[in-house]
ChimeraX commands (.cxc) that place a marker at each C-alpha (Angstrom):
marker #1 position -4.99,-15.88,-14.88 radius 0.5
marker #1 position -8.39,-16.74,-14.48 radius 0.5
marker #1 position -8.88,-15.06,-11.23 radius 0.5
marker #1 position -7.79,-11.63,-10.89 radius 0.5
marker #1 position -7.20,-8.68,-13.63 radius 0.5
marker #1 position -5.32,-9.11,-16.17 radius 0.5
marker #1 position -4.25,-6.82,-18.73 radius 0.5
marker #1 position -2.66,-8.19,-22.00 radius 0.5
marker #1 position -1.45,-5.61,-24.36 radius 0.5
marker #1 position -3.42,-2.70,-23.42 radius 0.5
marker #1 position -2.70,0.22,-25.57 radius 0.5
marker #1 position -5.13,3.38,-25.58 radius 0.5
marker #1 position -4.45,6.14,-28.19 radius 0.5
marker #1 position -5.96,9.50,-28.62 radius 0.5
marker #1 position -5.47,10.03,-32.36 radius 0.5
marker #1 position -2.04,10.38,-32.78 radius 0.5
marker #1 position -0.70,10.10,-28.89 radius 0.5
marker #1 position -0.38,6.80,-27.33 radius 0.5
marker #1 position -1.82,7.69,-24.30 radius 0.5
marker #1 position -1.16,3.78,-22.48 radius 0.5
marker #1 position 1.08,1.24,-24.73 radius 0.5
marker #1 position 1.43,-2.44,-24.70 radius 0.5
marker #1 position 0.47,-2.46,-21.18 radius 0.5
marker #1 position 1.00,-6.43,-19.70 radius 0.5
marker #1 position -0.59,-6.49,-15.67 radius 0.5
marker #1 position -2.32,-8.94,-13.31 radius 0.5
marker #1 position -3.63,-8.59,-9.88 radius 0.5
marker #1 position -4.23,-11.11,-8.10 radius 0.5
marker #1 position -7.76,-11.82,-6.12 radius 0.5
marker #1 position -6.08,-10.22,-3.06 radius 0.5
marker #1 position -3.00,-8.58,-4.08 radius 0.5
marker #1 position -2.55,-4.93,-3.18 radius 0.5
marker #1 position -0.96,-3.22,-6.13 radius 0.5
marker #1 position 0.66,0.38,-6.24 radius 0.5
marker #1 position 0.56,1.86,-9.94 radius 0.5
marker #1 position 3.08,5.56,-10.35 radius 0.5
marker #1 position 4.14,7.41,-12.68 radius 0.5
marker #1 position 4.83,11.22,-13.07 radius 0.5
marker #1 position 2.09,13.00,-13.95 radius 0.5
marker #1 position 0.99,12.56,-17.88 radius 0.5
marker #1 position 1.93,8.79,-17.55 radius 0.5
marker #1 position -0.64,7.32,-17.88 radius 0.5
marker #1 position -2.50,6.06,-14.50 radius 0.5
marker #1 position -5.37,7.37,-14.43 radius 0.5
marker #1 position -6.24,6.57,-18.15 radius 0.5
marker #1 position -5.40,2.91,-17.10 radius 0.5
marker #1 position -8.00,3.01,-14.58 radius 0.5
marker #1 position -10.49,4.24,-17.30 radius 0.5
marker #1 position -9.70,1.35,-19.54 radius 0.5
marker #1 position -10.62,-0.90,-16.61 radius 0.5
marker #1 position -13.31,0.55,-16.10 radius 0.5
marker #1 position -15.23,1.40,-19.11 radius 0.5
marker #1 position -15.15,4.48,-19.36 radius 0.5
marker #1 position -12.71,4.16,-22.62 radius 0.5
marker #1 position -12.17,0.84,-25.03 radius 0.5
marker #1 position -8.54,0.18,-25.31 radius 0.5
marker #1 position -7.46,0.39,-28.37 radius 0.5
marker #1 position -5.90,-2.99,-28.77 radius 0.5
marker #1 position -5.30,-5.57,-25.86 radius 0.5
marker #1 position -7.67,-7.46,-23.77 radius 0.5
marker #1 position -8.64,-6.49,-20.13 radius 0.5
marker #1 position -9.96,-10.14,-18.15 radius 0.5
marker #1 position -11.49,-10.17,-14.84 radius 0.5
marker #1 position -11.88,-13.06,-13.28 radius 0.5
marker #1 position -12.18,-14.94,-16.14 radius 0.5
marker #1 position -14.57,-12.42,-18.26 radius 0.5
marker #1 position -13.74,-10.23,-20.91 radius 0.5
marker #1 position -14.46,-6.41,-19.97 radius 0.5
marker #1 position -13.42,-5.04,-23.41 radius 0.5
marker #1 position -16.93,-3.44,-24.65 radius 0.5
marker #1 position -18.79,-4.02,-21.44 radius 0.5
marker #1 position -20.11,-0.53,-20.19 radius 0.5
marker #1 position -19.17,1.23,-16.74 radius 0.5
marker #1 position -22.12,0.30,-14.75 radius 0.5
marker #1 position -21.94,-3.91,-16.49 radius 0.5
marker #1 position -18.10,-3.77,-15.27 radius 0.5
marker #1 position -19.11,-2.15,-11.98 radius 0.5
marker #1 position -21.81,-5.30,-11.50 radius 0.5
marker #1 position -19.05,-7.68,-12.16 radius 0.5
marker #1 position -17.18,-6.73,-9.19 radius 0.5
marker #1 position -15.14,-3.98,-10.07 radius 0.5
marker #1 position -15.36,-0.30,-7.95 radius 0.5
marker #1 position -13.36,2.69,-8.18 radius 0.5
marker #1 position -12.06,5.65,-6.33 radius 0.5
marker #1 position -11.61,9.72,-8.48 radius 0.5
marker #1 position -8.82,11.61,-8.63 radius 0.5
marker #1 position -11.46,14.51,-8.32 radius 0.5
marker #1 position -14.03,13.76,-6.02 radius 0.5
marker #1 position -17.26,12.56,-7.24 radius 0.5
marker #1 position -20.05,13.02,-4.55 radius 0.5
marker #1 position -23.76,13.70,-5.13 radius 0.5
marker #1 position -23.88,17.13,-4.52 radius 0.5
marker #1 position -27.53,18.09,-2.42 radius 0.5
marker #1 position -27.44,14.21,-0.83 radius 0.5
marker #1 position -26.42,13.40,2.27 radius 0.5
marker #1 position -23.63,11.03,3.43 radius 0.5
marker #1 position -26.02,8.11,4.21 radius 0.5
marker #1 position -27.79,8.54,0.77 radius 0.5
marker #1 position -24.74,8.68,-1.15 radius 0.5
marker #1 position -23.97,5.45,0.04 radius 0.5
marker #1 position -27.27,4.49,-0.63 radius 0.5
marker #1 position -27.29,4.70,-3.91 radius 0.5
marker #1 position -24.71,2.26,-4.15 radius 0.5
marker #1 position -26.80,-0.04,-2.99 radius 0.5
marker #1 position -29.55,0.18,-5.42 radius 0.5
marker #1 position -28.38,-2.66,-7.87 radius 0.5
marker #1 position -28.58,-4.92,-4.63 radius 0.5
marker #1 position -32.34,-4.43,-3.40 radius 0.5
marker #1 position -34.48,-6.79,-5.04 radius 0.5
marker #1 position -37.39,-4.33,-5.33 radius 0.5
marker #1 position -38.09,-2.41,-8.55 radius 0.5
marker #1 position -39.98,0.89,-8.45 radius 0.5
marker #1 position -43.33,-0.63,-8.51 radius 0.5
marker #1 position -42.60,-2.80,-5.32 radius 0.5
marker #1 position -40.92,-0.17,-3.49 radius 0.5
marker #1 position -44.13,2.68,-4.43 radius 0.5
marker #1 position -46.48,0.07,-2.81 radius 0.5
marker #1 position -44.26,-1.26,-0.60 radius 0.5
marker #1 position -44.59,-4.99,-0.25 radius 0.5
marker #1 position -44.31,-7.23,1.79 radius 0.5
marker #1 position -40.87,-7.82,2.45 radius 0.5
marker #1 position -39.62,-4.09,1.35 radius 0.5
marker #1 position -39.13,-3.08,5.13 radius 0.5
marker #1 position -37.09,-5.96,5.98 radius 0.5
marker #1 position -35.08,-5.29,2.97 radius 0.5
marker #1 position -34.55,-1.53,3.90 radius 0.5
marker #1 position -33.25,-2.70,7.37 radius 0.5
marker #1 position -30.79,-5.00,5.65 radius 0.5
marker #1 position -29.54,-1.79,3.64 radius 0.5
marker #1 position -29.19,0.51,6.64 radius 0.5
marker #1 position -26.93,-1.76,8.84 radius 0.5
marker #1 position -24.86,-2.33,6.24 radius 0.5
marker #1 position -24.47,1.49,5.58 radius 0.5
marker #1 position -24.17,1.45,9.12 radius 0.5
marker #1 position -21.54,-0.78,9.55 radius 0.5
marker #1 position -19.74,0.55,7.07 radius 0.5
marker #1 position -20.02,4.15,8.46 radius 0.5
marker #1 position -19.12,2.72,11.63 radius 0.5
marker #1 position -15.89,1.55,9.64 radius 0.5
marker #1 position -14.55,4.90,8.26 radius 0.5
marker #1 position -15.42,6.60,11.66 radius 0.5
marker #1 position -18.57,8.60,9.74 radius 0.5
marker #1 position -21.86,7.76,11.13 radius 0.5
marker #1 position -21.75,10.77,13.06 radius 0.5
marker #1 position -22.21,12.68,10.28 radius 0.5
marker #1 position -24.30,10.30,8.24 radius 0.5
marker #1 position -27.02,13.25,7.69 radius 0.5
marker #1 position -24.54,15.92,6.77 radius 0.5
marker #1 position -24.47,16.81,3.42 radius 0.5
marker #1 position -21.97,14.89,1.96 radius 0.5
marker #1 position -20.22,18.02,0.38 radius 0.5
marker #1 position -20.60,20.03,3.52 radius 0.5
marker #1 position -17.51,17.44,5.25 radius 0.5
marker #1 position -13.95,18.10,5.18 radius 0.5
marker #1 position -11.83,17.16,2.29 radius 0.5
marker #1 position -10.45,14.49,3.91 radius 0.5
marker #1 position -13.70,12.98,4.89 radius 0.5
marker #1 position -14.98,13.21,1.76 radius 0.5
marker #1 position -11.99,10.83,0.01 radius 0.5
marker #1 position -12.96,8.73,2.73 radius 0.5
marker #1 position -16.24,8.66,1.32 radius 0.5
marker #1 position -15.98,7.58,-1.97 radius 0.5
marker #1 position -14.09,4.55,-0.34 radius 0.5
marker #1 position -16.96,3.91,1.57 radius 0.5
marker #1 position -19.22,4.27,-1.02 radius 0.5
marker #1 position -17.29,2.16,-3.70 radius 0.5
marker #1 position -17.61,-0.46,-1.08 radius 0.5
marker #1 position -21.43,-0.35,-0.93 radius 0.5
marker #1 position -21.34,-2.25,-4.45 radius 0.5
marker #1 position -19.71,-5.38,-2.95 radius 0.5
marker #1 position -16.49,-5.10,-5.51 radius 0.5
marker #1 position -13.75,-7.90,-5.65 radius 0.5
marker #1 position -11.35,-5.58,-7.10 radius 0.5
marker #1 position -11.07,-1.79,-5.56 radius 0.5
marker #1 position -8.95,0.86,-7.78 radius 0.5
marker #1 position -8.25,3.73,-5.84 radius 0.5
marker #1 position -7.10,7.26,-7.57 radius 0.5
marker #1 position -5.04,9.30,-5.25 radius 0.5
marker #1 position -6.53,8.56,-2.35 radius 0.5
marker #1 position -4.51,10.43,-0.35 radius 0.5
marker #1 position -4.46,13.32,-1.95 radius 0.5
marker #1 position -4.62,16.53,0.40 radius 0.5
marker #1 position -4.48,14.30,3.76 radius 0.5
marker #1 position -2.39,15.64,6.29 radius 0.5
marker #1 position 0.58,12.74,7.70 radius 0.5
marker #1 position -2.01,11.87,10.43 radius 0.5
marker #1 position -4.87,11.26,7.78 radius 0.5
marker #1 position -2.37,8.96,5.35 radius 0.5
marker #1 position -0.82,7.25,7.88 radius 0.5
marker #1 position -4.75,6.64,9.31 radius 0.5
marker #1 position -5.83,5.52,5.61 radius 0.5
marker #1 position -2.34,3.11,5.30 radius 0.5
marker #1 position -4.11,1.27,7.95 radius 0.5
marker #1 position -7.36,1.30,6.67 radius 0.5
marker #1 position -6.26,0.02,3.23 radius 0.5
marker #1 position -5.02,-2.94,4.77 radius 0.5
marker #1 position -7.96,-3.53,6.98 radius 0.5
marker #1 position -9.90,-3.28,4.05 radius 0.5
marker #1 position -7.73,-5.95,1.81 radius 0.5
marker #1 position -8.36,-8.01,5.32 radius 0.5
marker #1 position -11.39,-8.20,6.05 radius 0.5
marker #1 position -13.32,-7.55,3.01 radius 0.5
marker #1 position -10.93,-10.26,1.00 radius 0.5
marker #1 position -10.25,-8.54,-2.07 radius 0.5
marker #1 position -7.68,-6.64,-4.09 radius 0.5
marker #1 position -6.60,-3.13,-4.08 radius 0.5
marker #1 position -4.88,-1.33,-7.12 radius 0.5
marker #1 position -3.58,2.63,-5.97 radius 0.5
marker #1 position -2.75,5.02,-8.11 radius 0.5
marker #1 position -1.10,7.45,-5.72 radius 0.5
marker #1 position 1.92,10.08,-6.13 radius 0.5
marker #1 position 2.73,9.94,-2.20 radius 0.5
marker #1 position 5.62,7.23,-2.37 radius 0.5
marker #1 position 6.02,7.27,1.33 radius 0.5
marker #1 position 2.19,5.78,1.27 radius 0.5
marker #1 position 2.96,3.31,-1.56 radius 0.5
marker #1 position 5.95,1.94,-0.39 radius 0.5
marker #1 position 4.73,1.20,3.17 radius 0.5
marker #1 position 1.56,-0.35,2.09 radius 0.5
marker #1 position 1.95,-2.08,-1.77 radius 0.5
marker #1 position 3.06,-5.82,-2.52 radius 0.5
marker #1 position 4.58,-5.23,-5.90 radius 0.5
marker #1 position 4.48,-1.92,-7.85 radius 0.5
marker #1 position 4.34,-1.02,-11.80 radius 0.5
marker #1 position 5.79,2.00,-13.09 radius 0.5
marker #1 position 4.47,3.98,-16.20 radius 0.5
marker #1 position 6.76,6.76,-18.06 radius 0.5
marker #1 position 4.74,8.34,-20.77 radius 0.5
marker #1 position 2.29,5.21,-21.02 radius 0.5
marker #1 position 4.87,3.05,-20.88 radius 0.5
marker #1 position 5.65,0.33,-18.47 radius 0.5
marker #1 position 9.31,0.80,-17.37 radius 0.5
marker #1 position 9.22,-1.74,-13.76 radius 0.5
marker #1 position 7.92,-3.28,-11.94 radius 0.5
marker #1 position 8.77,-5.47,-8.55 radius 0.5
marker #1 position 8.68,-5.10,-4.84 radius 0.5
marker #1 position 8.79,-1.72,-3.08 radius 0.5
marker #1 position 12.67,-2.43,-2.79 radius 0.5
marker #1 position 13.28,-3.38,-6.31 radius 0.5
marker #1 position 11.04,0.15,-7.12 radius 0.5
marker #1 position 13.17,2.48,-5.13 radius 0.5
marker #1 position 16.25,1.33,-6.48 radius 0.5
marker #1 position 15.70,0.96,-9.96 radius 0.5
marker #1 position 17.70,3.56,-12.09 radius 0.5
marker #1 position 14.73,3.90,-14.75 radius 0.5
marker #1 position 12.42,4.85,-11.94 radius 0.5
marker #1 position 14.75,7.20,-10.07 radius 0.5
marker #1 position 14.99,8.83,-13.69 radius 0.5
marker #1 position 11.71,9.42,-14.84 radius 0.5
marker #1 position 10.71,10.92,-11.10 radius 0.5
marker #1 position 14.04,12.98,-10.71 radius 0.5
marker #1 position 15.32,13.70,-13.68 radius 0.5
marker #1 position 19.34,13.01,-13.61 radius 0.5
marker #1 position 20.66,11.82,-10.08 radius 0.5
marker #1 position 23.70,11.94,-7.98 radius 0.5
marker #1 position 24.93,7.79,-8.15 radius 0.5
marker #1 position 23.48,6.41,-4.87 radius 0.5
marker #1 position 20.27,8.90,-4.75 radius 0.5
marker #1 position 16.78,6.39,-3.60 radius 0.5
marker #1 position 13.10,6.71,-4.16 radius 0.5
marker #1 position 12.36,7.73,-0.29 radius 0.5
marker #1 position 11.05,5.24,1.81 radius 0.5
marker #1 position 9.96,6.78,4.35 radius 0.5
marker #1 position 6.92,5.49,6.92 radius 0.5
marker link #1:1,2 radius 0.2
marker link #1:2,3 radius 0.2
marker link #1:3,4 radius 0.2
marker link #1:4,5 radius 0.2
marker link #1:5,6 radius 0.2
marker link #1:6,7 radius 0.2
marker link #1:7,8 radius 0.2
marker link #1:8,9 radius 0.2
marker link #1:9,10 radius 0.2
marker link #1:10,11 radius 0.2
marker link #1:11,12 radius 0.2
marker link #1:12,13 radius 0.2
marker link #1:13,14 radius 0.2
marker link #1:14,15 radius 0.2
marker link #1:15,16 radius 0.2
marker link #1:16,17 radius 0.2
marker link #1:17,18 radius 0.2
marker link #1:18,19 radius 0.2
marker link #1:19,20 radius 0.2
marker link #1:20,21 radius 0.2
marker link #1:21,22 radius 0.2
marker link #1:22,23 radius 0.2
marker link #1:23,24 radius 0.2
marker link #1:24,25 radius 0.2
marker link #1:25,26 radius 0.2
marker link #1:26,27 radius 0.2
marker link #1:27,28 radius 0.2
marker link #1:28,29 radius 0.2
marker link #1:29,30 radius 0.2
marker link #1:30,31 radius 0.2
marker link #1:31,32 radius 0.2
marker link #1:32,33 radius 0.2
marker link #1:33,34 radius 0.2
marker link #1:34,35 radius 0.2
marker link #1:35,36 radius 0.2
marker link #1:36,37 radius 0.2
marker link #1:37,38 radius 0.2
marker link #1:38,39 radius 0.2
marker link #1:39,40 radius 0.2
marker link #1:40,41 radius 0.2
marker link #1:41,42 radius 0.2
marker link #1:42,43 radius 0.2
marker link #1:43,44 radius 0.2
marker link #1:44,45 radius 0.2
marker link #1:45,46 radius 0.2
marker link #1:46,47 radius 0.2
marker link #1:47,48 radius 0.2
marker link #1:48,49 radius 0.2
marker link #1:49,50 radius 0.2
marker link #1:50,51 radius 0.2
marker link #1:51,52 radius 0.2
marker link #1:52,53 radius 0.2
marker link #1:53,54 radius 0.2
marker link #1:54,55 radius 0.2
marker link #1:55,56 radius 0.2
marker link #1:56,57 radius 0.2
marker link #1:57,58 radius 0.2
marker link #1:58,59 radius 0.2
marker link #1:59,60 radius 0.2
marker link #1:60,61 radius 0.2
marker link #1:61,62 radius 0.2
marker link #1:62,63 radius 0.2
marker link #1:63,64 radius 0.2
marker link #1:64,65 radius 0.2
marker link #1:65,66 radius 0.2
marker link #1:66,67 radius 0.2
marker link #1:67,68 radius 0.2
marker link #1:68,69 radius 0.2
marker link #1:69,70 radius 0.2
marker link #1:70,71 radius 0.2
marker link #1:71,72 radius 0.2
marker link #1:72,73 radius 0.2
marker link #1:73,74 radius 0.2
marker link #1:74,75 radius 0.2
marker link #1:75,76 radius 0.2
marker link #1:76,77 radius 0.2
marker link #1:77,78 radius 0.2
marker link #1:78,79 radius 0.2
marker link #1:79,80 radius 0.2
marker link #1:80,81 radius 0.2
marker link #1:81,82 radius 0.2
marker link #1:82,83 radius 0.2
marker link #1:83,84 radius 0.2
marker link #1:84,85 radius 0.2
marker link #1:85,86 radius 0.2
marker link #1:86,87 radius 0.2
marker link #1:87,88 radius 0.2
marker link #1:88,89 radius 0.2
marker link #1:89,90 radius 0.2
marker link #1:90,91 radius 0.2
marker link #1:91,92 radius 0.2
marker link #1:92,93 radius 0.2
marker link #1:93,94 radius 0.2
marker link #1:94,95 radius 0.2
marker link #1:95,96 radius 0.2
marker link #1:96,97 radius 0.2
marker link #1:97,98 radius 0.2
marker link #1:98,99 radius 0.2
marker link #1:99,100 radius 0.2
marker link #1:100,101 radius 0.2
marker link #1:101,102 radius 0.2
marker link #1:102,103 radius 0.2
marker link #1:103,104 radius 0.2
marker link #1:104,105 radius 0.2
marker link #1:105,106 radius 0.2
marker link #1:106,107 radius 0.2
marker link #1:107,108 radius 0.2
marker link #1:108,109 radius 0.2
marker link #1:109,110 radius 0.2
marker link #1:110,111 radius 0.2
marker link #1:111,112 radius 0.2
marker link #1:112,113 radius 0.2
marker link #1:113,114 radius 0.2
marker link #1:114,115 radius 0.2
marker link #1:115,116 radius 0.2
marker link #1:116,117 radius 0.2
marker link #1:117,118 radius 0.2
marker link #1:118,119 radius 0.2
marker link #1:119,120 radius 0.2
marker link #1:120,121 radius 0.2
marker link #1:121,122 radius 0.2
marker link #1:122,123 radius 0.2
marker link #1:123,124 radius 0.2
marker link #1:124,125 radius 0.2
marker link #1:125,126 radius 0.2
marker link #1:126,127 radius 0.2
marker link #1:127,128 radius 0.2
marker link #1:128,129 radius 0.2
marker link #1:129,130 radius 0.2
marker link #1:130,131 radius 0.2
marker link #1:131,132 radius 0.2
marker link #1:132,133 radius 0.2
marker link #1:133,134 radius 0.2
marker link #1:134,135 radius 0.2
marker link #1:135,136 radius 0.2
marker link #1:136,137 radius 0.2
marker link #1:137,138 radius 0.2
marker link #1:138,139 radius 0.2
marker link #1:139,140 radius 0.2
marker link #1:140,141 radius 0.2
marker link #1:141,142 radius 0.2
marker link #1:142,143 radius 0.2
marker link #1:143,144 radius 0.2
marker link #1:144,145 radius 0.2
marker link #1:145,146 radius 0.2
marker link #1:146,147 radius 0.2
marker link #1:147,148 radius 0.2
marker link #1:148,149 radius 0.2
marker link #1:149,150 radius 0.2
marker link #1:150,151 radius 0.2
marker link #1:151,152 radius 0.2
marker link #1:152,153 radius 0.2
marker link #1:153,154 radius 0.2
marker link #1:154,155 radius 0.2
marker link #1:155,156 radius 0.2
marker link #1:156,157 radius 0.2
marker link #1:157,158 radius 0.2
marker link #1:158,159 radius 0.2
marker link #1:159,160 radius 0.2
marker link #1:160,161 radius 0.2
marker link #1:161,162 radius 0.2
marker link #1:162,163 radius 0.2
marker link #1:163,164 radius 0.2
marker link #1:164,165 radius 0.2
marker link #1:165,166 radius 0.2
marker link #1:166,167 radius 0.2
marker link #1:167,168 radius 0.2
marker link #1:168,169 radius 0.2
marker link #1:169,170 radius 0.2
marker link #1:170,171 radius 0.2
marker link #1:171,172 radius 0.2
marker link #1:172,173 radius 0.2
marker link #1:173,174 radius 0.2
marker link #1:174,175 radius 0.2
marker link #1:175,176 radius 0.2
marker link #1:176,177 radius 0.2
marker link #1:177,178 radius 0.2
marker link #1:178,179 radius 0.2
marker link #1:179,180 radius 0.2
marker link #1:180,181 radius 0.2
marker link #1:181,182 radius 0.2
marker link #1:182,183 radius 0.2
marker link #1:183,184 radius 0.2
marker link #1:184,185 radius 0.2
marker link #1:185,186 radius 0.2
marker link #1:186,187 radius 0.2
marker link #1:187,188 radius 0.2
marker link #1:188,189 radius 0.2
marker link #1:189,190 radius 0.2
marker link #1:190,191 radius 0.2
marker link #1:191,192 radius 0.2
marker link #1:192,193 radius 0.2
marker link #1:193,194 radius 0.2
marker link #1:194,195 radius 0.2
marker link #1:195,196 radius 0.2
marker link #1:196,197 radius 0.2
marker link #1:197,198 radius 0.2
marker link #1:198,199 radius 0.2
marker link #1:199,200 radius 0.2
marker link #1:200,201 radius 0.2
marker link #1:201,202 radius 0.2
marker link #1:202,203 radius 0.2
marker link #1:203,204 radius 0.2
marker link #1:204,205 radius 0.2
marker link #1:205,206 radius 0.2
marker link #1:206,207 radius 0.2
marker link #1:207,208 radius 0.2
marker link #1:208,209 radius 0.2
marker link #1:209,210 radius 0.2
marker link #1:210,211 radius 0.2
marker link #1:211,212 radius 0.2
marker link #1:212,213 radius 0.2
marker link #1:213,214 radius 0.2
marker link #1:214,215 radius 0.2
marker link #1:215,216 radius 0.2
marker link #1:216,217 radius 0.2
marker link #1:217,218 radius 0.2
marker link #1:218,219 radius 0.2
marker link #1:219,220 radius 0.2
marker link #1:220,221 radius 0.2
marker link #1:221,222 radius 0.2
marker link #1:222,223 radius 0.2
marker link #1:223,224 radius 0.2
marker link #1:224,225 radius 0.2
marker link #1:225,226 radius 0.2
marker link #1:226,227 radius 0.2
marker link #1:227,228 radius 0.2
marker link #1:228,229 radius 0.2
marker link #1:229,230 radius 0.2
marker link #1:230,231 radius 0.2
marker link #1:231,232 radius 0.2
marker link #1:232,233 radius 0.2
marker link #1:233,234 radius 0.2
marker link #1:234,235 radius 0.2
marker link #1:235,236 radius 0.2
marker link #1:236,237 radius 0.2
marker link #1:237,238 radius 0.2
marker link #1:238,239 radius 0.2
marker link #1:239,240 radius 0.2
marker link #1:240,241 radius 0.2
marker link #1:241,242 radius 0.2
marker link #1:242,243 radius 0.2
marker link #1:243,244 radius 0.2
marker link #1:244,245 radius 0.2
marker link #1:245,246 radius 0.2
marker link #1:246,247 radius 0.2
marker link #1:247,248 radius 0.2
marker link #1:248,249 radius 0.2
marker link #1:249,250 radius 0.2
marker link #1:250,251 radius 0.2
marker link #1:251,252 radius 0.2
marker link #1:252,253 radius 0.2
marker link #1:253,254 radius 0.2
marker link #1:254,255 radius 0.2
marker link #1:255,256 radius 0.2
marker link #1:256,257 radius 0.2
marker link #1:257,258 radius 0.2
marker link #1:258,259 radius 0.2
marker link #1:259,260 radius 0.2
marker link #1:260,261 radius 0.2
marker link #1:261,262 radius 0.2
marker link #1:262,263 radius 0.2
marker link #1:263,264 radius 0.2
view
């Protein structure tokens, strides 16, 4: 696949524990991909080998047609691909407009020395910067808090955040970690929506790592399952919450009949 992910083989050990094994994926450029497990499967270490932060231990990870394999975080995240934390990662003592902000850096096309003396052109660009913080604010339903210090917001707001702020960088591929994670039903079913808007209008590809299967199965294409860092399925939300290897690893031994909830 030349555009897209694509994993081939991934496998990521820790000394003697195979933390991810002979992991095969692809996303396509506008696919939106749910990736479960229980917890200790897996995910989240996935989402590190995508992004940099670890070097798989054998396999090959291509993005649209370029190898990321030994490419560092911030060269992956110039390349088009952002992320979401499981723990959130805000700069602490900025406020929400500047965390966004500095997202944006890699985009001006002023250096230091140009911005200290400010030349000609520098104002225009910093207008350019702010409606498009802006707009995206405007988005997520935050500009009215765009001074607030970022960590001052509710928990909610601040997952919605880190969206907003992976965003900023212009990605073609958007992993997000839990991103529902202690939402109330009225601020998942709001971020279902959102997700999709997002795939829509900003034309590119989500992968979710998420443990709320009522939010993955109303909102995910296809799904992949990992059981201690192994892939076990993967399919539609149907074929998901009726395969007997998934209902296994999540519940343990079932009643015949028992489903993955799909609830909306």
């Amino acid at each position: 696949m030349k555009e897209g992910l694509s994993l081939s083989n991934v496998t990521m050990r820790f000394g003697g524990l195979t933390a991810v094994g002979e992991l095969h994926a692809e996303i396509g450029p506008h696919d939106l991909v749910g990736l479960i497990g229980p917890n200790g499967a897996g995910k989240t270490t996935v989402f590190n080998v995508i992004t940099g932060v670890y070097a798989p231990t054998e396999g090959e990870v291509m993005f649209s047609g370029k190898r990321l394999n030994g490419m560092k975080p911030h060269e992956i995240s110039h390349s088009g691909v952002a992320r979401t934390f499981q723990n959130i990662r805000l700069f602490r003592g900025m406020s929400v407009f500047d965390n966004i902000r500095v997202s944006l850096t890699r985009q001006s096309s002023f250096g230091l020395f140009s911005s200290m003396l400010r030349f000609r052109g520098f104002h225009s660009n910093e207008r350019v910067m702010t409606r498009k913080i802006e707009q995206l604010l405007d988005l997520f339903h935050l500009r009215e808090v765009k001074n607030e210090l970022a960590t001052s917001l509710p928990y909610g707001d601040q997952r919605r955040l880190e969206i907003v702020r992976a965003l900023a960088t212009n990605p073609k591929l958007l992993l997000l970690d839990e991103p529902a994670a202690g939402m109330n039903p009225s601020e998942k079913k709001a971020l279902m929506s959102l997700i999709r808007q997002l795939r829509e209008q900003f034309q590119i590809a989500v992968l979710l790592i998420e443990h709320d299967m009522s939010l993955v199965m109303g909102i995910c294409e296809r799904i992949y399952v990992l059981d201690y860092g192994l892939k076990i399925a993967e399919g539609t939300p149907h074929e998901i919450r009726n395969d007997p290897k998934v209902i296994e690893a999540y519940l343990g031994e079932v009643a015949d009949g028992e489903k993955i909830s799909d609830e909306k």
